[in-house]
C-alpha positions as a Markdown table, in Angstrom:
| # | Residue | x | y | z |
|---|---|---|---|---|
| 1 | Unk | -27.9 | 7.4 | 9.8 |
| 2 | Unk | -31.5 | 7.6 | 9.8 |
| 3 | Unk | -31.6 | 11.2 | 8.2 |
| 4 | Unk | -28.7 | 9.9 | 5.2 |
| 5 | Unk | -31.0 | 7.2 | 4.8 |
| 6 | Unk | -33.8 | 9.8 | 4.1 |
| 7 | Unk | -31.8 | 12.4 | 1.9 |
| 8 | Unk | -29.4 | 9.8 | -0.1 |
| 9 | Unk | -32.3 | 7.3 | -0.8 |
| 10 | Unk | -35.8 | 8.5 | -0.1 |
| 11 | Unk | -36.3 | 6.0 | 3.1 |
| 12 | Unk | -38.3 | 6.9 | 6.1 |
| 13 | Unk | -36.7 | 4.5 | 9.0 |
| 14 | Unk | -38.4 | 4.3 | 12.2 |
| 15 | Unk | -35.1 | 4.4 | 14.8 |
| 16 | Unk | -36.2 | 2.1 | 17.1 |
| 17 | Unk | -36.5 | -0.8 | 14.1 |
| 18 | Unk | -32.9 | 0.3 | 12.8 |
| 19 | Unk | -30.1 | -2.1 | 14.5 |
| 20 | Unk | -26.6 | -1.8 | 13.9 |
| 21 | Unk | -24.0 | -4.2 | 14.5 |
| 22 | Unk | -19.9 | -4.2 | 14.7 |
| 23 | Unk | -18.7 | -6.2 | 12.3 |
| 24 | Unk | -15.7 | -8.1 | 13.2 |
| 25 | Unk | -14.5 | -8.8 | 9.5 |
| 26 | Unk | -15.5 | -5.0 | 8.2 |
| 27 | Unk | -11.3 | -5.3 | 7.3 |
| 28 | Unk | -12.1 | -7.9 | 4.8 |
| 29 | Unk | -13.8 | -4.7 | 2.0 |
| 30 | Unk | -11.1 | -2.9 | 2.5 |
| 31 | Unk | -8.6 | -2.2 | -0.7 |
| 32 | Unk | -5.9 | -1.8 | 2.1 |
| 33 | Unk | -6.4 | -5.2 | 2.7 |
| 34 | Unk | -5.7 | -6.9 | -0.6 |
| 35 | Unk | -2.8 | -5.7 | -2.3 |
| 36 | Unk | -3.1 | -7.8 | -5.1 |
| 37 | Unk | -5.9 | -9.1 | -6.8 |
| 38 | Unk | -8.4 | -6.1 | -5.0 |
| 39 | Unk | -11.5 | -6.6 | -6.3 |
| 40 | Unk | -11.5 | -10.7 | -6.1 |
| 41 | Unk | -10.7 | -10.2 | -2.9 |
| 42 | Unk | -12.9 | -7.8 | -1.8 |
| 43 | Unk | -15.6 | -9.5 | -3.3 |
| 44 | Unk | -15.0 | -12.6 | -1.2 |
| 45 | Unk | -14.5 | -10.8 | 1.9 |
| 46 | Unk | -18.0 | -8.9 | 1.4 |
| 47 | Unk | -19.5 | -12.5 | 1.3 |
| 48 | Unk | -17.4 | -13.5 | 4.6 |
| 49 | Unk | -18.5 | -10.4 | 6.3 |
| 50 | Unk | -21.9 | -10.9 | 5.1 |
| 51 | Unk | -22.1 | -14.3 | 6.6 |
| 52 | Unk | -20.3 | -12.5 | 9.8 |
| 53 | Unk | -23.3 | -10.4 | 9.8 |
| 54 | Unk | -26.2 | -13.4 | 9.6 |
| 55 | Unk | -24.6 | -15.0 | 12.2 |
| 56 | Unk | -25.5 | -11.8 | 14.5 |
| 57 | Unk | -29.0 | -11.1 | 12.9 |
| 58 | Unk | -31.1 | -12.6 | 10.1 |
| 59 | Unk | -33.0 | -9.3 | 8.5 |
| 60 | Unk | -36.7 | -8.6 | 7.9 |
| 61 | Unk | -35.4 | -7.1 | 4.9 |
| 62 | Unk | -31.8 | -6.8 | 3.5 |
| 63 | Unk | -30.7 | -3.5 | 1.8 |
| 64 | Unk | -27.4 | -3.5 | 0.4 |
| 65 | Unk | -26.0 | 0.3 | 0.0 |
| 66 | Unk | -22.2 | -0.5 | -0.5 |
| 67 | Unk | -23.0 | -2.2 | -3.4 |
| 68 | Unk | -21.0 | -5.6 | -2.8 |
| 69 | Unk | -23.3 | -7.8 | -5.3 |
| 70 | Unk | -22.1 | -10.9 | -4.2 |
| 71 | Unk | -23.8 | -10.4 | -0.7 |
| 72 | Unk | -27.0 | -10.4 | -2.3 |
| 73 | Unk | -26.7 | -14.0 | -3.9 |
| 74 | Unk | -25.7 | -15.1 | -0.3 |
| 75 | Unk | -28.7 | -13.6 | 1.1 |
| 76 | Unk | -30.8 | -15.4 | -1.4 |
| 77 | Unk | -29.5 | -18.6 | -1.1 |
| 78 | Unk | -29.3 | -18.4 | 3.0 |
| 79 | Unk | -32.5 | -16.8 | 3.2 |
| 80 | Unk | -34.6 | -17.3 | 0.2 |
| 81 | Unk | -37.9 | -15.5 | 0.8 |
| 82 | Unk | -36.8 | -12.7 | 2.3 |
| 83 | Unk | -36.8 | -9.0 | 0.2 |
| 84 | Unk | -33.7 | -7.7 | -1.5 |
| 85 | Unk | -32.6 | -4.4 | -2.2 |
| 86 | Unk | -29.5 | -2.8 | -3.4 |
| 87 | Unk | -27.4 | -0.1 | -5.0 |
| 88 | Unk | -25.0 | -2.5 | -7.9 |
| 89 | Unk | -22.4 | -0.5 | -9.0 |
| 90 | Unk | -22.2 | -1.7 | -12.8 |
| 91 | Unk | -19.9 | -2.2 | -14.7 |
| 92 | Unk | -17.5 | -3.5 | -11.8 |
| 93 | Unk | -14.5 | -1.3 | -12.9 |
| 94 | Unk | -15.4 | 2.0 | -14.6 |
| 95 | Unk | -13.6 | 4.5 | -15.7 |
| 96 | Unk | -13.2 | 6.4 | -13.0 |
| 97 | Unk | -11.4 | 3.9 | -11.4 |
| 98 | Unk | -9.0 | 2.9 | -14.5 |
| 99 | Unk | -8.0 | 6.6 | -14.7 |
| 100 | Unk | -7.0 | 6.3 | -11.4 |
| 101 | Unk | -4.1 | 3.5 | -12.2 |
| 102 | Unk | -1.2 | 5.5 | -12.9 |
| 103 | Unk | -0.1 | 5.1 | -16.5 |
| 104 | Unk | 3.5 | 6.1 | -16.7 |
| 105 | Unk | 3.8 | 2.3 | -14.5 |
| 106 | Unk | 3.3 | -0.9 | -15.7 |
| 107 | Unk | 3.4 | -2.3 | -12.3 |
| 108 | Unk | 2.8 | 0.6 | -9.4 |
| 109 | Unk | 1.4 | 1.3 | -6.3 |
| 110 | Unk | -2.3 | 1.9 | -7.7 |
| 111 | Unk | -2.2 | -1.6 | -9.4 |
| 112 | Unk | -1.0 | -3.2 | -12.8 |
| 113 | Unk | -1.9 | -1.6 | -16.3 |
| 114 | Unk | -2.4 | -4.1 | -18.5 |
C-alpha cells in the first residue's frame, strides 16, 4: 500500500505511521449492495462506514482516495480542525458510467434508462 500510495499519488508514507483497520460495514459501498437507488445508497453507506471507522481511530489527517464526498463533510463536522484531502470524482455520474446502462432496456439488470 505504501509503494501505490507513492506511484498513484506522489505520497511518501512512513509504514510505521500508516494503520489500517477492518471495516465492519465496508458492504455498505458496495453497488452489490443496493439494487436500487445505487448511488443514494452508496453514498449513505460511505458516511455509515465512515462513522464505523472514527469510532476505531480519529486521524491526524484524513485522505479520502475512494472518492465518497460525503465522508468528507462528516469528517468536518466530527472533527473540524483536522486536514482534508481527497480524490472527488465530479460530476457524480459520467459518461462512462451511463454507457454502461444497457440501452435496448428500459428497466434491466444495469439499472433504469430514463
Amino acid at each position: 500500500m505504501v509503494t501505490l500510495a507513492k506511484r498513484r499519488f506522489n505520497i511518501d508514507i512512513h509504514p510505521p505511521s500508516l494503520v489500517l483497520m477492518y471495516l465492519s460495514t465496508k458492504h455498505l459501498v458496495l453497488a452489490s449492495t443496493w439494487t436500487h437507488f445505487t448511488l443514494l445508497g452508496q453514498s449513505l453507506g460511505s458516511m455509515v462506514m465512515a462513522w464505523d471507522a472514527f469510532q476505531l481511530l480519529v486521524p491526524d489527517v484524513l485522505v479520502d482516495t475512494m472518492g465518497y464526498a460525503f465522508v468528507l463533510g462528516l469528517s468536518k463536522l466530527l472533527f473540524p480542525t483536522i486536514p482534508t484531502g481527497a480524490y472527488v470524482h465530479y460530476p457524480t455520474i459520467s459518461t462512462d458510467m451511463l454507457e454502461s446502462l444497457d440501452p435496448k432496456s428500459a428497466n434491466g439488470s444495469q439499472g433504469i434508462n430514463a
